[in-house]
Backbone bond lengths (Angstrom), bond angles and torsions (degrees), N, CA, C in turn:
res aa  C-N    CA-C-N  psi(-1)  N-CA   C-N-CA  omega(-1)  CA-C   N-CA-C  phi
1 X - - - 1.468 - - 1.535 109.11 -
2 X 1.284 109.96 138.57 1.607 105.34 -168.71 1.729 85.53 -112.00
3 X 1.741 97.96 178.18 1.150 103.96 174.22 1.431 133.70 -94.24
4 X 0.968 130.45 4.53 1.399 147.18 151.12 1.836 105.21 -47.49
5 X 1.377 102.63 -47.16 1.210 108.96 -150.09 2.220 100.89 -69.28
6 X 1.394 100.31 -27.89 1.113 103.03 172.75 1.751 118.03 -116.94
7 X 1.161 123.75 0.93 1.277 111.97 -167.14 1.601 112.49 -100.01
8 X 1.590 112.63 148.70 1.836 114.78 -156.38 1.721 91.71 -80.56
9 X 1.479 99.34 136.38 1.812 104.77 -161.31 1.948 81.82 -97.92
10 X 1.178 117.34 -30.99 1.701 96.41 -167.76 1.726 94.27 -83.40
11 X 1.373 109.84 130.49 1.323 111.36 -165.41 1.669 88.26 -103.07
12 X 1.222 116.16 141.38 1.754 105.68 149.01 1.640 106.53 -106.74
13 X 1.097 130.24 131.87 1.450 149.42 -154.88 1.808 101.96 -135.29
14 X 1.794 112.55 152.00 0.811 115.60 162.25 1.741 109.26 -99.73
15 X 1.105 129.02 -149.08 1.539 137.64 -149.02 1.885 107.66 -173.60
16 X 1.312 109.38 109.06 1.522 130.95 173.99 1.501 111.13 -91.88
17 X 1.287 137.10 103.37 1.428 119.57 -14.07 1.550 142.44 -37.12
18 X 1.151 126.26 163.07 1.738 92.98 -171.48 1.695 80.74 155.85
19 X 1.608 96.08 169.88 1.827 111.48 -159.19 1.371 78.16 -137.95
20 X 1.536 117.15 153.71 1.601 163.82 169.79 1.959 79.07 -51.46
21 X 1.138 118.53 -65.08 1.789 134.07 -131.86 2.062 89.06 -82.44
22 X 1.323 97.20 -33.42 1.878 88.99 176.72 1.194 116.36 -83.25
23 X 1.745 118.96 -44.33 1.540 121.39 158.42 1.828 107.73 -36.43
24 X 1.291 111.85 -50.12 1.447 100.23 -155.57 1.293 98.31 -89.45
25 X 1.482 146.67 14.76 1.371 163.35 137.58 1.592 108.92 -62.86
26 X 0.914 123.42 -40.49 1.620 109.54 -169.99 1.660 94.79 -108.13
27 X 1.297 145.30 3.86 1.336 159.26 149.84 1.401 114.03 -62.04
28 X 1.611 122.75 -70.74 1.090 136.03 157.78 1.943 115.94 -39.68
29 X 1.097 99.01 -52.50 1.751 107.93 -174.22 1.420 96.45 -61.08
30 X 1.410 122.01 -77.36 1.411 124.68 -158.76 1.489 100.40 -90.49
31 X 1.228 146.17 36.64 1.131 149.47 149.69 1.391 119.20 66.91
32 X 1.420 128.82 12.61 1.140 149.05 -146.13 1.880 104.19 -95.81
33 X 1.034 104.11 145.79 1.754 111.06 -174.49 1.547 113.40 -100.31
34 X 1.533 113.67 -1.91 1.704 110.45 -177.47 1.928 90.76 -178.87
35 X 1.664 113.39 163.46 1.182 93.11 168.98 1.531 70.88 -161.86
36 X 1.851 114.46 169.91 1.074 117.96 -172.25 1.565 103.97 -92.47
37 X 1.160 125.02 174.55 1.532 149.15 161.77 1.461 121.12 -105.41
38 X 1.618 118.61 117.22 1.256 157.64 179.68 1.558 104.99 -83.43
39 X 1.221 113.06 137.64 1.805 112.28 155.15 1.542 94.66 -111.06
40 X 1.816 75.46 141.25 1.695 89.85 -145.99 1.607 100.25 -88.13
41 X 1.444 117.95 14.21 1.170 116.55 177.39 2.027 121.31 -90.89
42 X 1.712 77.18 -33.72 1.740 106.65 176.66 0.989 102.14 -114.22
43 X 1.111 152.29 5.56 1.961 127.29 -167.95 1.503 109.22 48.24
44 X 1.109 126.24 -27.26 1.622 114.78 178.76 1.711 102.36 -45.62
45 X 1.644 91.18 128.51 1.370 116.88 156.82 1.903 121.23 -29.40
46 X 1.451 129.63 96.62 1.353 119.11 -163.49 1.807 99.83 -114.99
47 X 1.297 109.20 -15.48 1.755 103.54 169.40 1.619 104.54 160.05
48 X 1.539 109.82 -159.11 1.475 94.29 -152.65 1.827 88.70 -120.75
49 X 1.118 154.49 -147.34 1.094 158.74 -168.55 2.158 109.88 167.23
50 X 0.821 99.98 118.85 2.176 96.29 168.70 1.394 114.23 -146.63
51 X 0.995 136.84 -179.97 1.171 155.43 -106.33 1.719 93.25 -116.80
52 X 1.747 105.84 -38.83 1.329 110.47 -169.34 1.251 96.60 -75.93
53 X 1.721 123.43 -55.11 1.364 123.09 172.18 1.671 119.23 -1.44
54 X 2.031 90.91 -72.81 1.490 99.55 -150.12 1.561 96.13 -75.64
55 X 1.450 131.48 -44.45 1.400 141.30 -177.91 1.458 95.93 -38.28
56 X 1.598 140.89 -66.09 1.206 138.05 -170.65 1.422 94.68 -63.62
57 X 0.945 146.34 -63.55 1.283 147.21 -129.42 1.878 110.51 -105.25
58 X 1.455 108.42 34.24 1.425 127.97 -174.72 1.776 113.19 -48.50
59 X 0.929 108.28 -31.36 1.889 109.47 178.90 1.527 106.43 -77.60
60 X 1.176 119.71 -49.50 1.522 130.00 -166.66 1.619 118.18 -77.47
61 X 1.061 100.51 113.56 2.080 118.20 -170.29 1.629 88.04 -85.78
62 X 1.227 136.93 -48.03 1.550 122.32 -139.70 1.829 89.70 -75.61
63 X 1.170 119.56 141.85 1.800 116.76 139.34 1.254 133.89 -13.31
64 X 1.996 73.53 -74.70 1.579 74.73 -159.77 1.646 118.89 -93.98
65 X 1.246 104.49 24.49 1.784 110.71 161.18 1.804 98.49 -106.75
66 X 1.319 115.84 26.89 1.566 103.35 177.59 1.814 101.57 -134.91
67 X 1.250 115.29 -9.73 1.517 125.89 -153.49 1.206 103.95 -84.11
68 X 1.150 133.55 -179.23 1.382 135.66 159.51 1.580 106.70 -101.22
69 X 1.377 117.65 129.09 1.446 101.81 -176.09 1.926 92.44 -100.76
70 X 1.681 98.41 -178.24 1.608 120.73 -174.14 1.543 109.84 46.77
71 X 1.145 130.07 47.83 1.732 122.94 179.53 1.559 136.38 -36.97
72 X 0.854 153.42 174.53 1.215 146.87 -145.95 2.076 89.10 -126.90
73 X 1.017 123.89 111.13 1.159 114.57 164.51 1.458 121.16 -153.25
74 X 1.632 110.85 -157.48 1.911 108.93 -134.96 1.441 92.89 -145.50
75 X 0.982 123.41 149.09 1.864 129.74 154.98 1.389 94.20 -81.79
76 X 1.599 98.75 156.54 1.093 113.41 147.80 1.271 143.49 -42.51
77 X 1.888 107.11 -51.48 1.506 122.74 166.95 1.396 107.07 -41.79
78 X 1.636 124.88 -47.79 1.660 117.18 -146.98 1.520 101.05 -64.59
79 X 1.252 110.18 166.96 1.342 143.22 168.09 1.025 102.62 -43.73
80 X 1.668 123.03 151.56 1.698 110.34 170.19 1.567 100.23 -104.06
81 X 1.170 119.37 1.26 1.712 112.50 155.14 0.808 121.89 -71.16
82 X 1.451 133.02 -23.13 1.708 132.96 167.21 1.321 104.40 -76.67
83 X 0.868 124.54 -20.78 1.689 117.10 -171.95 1.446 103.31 -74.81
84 X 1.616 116.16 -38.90 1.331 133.81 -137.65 1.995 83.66 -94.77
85 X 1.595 106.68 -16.42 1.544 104.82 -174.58 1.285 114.71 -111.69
86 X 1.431 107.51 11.66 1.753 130.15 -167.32 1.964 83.25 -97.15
87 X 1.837 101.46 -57.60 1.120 86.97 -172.91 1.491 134.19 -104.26
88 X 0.786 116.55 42.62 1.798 144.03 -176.36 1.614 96.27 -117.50
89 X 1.567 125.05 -56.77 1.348 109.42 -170.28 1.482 102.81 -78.98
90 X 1.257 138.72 -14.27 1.941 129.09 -177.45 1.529 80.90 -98.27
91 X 1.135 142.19 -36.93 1.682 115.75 -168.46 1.321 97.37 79.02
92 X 1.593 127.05 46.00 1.643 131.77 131.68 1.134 114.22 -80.47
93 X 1.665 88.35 -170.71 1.910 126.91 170.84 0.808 158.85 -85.27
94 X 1.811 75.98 -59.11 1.657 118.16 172.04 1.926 100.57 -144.34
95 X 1.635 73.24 160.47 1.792 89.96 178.71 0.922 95.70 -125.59
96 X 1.682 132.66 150.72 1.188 113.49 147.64 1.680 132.60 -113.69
97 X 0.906 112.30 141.48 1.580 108.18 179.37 1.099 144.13 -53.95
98 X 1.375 136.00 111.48 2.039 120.38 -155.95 1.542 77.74 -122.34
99 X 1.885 90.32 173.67 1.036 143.78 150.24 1.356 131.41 -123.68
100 X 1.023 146.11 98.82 1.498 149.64 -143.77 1.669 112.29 20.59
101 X 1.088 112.66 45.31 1.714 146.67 157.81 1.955 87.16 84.75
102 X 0.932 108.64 51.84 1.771 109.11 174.23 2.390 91.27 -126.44
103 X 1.644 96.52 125.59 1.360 79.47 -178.57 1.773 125.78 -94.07
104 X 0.906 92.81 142.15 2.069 106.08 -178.11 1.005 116.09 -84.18
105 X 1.341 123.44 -41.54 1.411 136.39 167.18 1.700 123.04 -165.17
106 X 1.123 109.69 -163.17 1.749 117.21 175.28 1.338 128.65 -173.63
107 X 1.479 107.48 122.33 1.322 124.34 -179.27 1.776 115.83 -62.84
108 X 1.262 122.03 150.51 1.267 122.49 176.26 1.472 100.26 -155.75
109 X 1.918 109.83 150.46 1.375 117.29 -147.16 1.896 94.81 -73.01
110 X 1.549 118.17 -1.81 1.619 122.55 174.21 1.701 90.17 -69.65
111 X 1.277 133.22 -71.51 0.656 143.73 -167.48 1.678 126.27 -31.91
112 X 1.831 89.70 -52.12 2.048 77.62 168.98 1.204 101.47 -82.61
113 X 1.385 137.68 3.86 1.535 116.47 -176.22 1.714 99.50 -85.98
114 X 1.476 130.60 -26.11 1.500 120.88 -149.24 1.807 81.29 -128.83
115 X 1.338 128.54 27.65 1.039 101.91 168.09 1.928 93.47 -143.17
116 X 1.076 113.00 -28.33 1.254 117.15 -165.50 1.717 106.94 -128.93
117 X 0.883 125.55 -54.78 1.633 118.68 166.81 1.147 129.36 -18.45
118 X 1.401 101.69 -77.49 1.487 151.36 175.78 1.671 115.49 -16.00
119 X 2.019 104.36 -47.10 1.289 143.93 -165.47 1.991 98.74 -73.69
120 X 1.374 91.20 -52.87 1.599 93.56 -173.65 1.209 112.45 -86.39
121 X 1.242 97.73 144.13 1.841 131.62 -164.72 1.821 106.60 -54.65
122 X 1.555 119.90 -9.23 1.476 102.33 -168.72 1.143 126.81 -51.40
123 X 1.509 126.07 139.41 1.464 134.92 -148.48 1.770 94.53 -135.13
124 X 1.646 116.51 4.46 1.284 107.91 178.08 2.079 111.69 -80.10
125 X 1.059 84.43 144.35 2.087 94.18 169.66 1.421 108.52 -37.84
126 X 0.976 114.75 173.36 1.574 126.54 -158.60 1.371 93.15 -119.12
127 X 1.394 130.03 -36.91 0.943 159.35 -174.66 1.686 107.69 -41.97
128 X 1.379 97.99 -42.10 1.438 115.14 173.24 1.301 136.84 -71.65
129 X 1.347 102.23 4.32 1.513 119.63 -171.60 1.664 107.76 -165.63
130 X 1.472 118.69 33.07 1.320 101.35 -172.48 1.710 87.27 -132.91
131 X 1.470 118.46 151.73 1.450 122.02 -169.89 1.506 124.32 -88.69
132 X 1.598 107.89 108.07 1.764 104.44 -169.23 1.814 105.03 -51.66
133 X 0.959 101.81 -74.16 1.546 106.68 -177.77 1.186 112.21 -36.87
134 X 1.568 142.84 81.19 1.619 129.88 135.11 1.467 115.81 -102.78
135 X 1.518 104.62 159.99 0.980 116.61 -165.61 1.752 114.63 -92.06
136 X 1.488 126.14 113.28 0.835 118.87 -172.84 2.268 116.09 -107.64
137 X 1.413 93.18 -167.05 1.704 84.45 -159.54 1.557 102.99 178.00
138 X 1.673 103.70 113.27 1.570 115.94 -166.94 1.738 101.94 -45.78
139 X 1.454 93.87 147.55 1.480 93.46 176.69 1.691 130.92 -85.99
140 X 1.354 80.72 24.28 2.004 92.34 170.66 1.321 84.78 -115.47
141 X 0.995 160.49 39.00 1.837 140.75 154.42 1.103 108.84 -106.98
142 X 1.777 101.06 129.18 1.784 119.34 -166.81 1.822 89.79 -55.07
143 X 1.651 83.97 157.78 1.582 93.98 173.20 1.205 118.01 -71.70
144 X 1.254 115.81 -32.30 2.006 107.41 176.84 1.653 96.02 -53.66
145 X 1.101 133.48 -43.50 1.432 121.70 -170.04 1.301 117.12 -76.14
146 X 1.220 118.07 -9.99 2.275 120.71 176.83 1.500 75.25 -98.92
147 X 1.214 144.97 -49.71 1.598 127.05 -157.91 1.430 102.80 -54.71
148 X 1.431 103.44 -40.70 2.048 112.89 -173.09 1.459 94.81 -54.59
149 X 1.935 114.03 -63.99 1.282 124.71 -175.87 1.649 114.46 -23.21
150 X 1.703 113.47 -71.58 1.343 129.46 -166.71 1.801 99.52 -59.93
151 X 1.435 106.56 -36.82 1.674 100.50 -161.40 1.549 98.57 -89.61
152 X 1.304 131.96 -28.72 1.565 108.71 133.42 1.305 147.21 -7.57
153 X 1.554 105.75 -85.68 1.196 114.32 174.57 1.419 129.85 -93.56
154 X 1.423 104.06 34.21 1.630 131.39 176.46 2.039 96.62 48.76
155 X 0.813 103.49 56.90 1.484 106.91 -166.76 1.379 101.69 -128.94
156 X 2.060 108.98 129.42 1.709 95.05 -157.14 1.846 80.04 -115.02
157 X 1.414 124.55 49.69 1.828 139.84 135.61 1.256 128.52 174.25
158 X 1.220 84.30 166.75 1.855 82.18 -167.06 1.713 114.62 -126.06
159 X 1.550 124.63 137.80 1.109 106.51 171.33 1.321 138.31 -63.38
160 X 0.906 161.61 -173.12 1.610 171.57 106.90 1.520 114.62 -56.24
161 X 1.238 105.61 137.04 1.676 100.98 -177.58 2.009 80.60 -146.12
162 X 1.456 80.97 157.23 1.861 109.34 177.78 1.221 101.03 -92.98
163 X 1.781 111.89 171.95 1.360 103.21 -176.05 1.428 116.62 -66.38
164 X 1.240 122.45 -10.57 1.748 111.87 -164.54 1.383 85.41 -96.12
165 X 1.475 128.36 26.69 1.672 118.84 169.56 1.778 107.45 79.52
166 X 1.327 125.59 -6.33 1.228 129.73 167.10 1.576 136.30 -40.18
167 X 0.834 149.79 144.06 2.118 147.01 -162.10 1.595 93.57 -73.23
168 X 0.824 155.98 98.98 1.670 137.50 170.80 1.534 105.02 -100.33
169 X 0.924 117.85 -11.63 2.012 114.33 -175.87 1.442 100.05 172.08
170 X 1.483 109.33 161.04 1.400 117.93 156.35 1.545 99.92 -130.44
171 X 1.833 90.53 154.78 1.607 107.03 -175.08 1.500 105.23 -108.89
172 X 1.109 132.22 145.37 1.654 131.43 -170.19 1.374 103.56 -132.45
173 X 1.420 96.35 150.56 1.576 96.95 171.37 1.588 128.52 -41.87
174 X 1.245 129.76 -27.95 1.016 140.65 156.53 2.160 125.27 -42.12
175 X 1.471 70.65 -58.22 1.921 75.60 167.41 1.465 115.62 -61.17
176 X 1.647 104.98 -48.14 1.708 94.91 -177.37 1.417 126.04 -56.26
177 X 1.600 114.30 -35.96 1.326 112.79 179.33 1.426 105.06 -79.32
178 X 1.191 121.33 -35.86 2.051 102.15 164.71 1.124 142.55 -41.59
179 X 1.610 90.51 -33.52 1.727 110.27 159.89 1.174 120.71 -93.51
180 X 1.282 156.76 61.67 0.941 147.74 -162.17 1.632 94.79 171.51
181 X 1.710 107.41 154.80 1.190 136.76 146.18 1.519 148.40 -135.75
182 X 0.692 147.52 157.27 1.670 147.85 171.93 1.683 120.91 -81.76
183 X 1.418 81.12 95.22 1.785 93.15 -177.59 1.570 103.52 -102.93
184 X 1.453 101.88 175.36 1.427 110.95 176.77 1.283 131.42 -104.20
185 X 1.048 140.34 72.26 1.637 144.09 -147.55 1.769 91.85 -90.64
186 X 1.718 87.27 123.79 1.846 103.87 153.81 1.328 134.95 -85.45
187 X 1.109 134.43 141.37 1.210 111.92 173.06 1.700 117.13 -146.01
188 X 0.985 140.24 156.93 1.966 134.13 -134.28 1.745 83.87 -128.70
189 X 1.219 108.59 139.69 1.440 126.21 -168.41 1.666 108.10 -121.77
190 X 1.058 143.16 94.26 1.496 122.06 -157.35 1.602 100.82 -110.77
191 X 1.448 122.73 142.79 1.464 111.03 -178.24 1.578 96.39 -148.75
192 X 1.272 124.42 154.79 1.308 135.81 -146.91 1.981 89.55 -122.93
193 X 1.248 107.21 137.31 1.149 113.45 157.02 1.766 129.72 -152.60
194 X 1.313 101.61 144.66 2.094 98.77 -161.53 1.115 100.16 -142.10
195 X 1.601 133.80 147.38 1.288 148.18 -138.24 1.756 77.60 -136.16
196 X 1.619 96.86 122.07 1.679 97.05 136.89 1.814 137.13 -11.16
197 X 1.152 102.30 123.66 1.871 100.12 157.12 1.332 100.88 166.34
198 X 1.384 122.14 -155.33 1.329 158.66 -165.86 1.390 117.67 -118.31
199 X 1.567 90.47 -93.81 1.400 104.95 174.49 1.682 123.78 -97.23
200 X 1.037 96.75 -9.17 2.026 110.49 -176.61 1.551 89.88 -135.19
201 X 1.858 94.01 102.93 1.400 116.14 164.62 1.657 98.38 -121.23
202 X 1.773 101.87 141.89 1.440 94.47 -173.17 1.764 84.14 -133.69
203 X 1.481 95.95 111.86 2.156 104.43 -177.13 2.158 81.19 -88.65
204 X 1.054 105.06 144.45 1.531 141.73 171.73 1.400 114.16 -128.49
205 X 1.096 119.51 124.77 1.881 131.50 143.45 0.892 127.51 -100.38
206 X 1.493 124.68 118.07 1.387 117.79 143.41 1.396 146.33 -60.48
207 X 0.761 128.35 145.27 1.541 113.78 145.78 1.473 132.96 -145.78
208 X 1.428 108.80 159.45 1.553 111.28 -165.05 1.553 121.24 -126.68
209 X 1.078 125.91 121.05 1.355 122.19 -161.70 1.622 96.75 -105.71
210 X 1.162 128.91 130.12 1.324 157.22 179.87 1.544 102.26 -100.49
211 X 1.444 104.56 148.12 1.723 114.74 173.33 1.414 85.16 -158.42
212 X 1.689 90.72 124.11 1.286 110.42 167.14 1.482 119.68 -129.88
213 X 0.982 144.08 -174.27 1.636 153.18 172.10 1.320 103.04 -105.27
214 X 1.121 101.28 151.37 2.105 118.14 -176.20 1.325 103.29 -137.57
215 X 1.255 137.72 165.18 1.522 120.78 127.42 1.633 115.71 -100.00
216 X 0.931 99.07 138.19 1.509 120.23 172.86 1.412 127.95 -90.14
217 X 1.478 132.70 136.68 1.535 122.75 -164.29 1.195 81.36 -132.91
218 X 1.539 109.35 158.06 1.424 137.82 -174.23 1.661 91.79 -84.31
219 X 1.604 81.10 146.86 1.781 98.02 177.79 1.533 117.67 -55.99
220 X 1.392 120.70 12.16 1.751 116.70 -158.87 1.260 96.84 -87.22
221 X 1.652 109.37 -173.63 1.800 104.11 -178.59 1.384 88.67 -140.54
222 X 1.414 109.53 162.16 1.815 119.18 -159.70 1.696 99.18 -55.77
223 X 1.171 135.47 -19.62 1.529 123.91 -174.11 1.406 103.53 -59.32
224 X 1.371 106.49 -44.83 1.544 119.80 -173.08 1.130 138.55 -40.89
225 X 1.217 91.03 -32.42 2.090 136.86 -156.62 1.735 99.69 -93.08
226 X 1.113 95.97 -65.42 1.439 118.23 -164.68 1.663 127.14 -40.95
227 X 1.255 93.69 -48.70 1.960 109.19 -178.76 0.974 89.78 97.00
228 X 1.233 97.64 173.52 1.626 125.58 -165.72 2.085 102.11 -99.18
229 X 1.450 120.20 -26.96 1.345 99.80 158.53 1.619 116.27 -140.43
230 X 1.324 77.77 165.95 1.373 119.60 -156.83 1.529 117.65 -85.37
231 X 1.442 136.87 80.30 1.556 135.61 -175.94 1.349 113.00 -93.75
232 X 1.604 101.56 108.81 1.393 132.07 161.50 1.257 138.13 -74.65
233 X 1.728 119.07 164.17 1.059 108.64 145.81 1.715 115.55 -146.95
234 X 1.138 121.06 -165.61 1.609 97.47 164.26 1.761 90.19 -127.38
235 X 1.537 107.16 -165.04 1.352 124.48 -167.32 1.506 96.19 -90.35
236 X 0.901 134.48 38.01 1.714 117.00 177.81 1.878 83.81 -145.16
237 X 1.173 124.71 -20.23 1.625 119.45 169.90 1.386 122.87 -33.59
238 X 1.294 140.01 113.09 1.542 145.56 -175.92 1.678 96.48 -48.68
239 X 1.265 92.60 134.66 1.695 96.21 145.48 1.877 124.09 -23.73
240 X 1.207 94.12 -79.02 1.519 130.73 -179.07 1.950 98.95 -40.04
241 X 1.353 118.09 -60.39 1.801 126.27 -167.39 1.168 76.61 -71.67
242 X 1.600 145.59 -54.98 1.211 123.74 -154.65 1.477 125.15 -44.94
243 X 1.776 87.24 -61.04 1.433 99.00 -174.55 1.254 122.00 -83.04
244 X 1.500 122.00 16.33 1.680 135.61 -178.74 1.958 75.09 -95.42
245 X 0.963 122.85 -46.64 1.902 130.38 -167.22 1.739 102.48 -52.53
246 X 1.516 100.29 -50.97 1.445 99.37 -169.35 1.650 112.94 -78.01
247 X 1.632 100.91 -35.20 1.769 109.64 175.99 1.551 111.82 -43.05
248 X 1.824 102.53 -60.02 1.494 116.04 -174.02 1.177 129.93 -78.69
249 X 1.462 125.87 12.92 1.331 166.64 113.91 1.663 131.57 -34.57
250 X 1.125 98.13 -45.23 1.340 122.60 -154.16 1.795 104.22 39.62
251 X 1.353 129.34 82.16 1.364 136.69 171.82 1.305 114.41 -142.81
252 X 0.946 139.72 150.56 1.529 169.77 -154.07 1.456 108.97 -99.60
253 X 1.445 121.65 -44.03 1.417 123.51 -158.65 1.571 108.21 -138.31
254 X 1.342 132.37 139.93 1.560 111.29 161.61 1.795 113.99 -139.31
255 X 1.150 96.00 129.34 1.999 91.12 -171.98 2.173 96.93 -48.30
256 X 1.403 88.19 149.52 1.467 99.99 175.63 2.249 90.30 -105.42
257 X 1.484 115.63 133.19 1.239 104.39 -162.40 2.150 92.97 -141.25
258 X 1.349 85.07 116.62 1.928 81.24 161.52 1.061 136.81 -39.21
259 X 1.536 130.96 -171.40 1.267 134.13 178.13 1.186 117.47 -92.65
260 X 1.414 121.99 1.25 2.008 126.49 147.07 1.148 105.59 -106.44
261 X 1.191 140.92 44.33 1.367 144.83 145.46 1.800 114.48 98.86
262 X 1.662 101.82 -17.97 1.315 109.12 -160.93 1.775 106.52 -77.61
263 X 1.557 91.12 149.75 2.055 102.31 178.75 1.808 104.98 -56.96
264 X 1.396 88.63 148.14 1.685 90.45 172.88 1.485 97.07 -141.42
265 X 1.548 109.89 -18.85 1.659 94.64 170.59 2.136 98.32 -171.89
266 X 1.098 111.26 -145.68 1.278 111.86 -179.47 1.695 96.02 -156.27
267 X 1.594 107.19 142.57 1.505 106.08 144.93 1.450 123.88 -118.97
268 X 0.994 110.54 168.45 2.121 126.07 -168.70 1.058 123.14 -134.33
269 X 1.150 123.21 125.70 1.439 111.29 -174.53 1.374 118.63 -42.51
270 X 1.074 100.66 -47.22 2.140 105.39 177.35 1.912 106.07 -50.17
271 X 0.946 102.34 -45.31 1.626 108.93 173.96 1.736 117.58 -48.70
272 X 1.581 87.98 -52.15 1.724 92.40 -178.24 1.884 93.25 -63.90
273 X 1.039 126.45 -50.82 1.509 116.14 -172.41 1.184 124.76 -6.14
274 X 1.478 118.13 -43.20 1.389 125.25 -157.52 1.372 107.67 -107.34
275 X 1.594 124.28 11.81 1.079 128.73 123.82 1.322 128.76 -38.69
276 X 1.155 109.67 -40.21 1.441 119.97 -166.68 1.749 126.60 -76.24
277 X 1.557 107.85 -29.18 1.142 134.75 -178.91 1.636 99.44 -104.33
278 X 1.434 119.64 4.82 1.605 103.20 166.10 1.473 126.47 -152.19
């Protein structure tokens, strides 16, 4: 299977020159987790831009001090197992596809799961590739506080659990930036200054007002966020049902959950990948 054969040809792209606030407009709109960067004079491919980028990088408007420069990418012709080993060894998402560095399209790790995975027969546990450690977080705690949670434990979602400790939803990087915006917070700097003497002392203050960027999250709390259901799986789930789960879904991630309902780990499409290469 080559990559043409699966990768999305209408690209939405940002543009170098270009602002933090239009990237995070066509992210937000089309629901998208990263998109590449264009020079907006040539369209040549200039780097990659996502969601984690701009979230860390809350003060800074320009691109291209937020982007990833030189990207990791694929022809069309190649194999989609090289792609699938392009992006497993850099620890991406997405690739995107050139033609004499102008892009045609781009693969993303959703992509081999709901276009190419999906197809092959694997009948191994999920179990085998899905991550014990996530970070979870009662489902009454405001979202600025699971955002702290996830940016803690470098973790881009977190589950929700009920009071008896139960799976009730997971929140993804995606939700946080839906909720959220980029405001401008001031803040007053005061500093004291006094000249030598005796009898002629002259005390001075300064002060300095700072403007910086934040992101800001809406007052809601993860129940809010979440929806009303909940797509599972447990640890004995095929490869194969999984990723028919995430296709017919259209989702990225799904809590892996015991036989009282509780999380024991998560899988991702990037996770299933390495199905693919073994």
């Amino acid at each position: 299977m080559k990559a043409y054969e699966i990768m999305t040809e209408e690209v939405q792209a940002g543009t170098v020159p270009g602002t933090i606030s239009s990237v995070y407009e066509i992210l937000t709109k089309q629901k998208l987790s990263g998109v590449p960067i264009v020079k907006k004079q040539t369209r040549d491919l200039a780097g990659v831009i996502t969601r984690s980028d701009i979230i860390k990088n809350p003060d800074e408007d320009q691109v291209a001090m937020v982007m990833s420069r030189n990207p990791i990418t694929a022809s069309p012709d190649e194999d989609v197992i090289s792609v699938v080993h392009k992006m497993i060894n850099n620890n991406i998402r997405r690739v995107p596809i050139t033609e004499d560095n102008k892009i045609v399209g781009i693969i993303t790790s959703a992509d081999i799961t709901n276009k190419a995975l999906w197809k092959v027969n694997n009948t191994e546990p999920v179990e085998k590739y899905m991550v014990h450690n996530v970070p979870t977080v009662w489902e009454k705690t405001p979202l600025p506080v699971a955002y702290s949670i996830s940016s803690y434990f470098n973790f881009k979602s977190v589950i929700s659990l009920t009071d008896d400790s139960k799976a009730s939803g997971i929140l993804t990087e995606t939700d946080f930036i839906n909720e959220s915006q980029v405001v401008e917070e001031q803040t007053v700097h005061n500093s004291s200054v006094s000249t030598e003497g005796d009898k002629w002392t002259w005390n001075s203050q300064s002060v300095m007002y700072i403007l910086k960027n934040k992101l800001q999250f809406s007052d809601k709390l993860v129940k809010d966020v979440i929806g009303d259901k909940l797509i599972s799986v447990t640890r004995k789930t095929s490869v194969k049902e999984c990723a028919n789960i995430l296709k017919q879904n259209n989702i990225e991630q799904v809590p892996v959950l015991n036989m009282s309902d509780e999380p024991i780990g998560l899988v991702r499409a990037s996770d299933l990948m390495h199905a693919m290469i073994e």
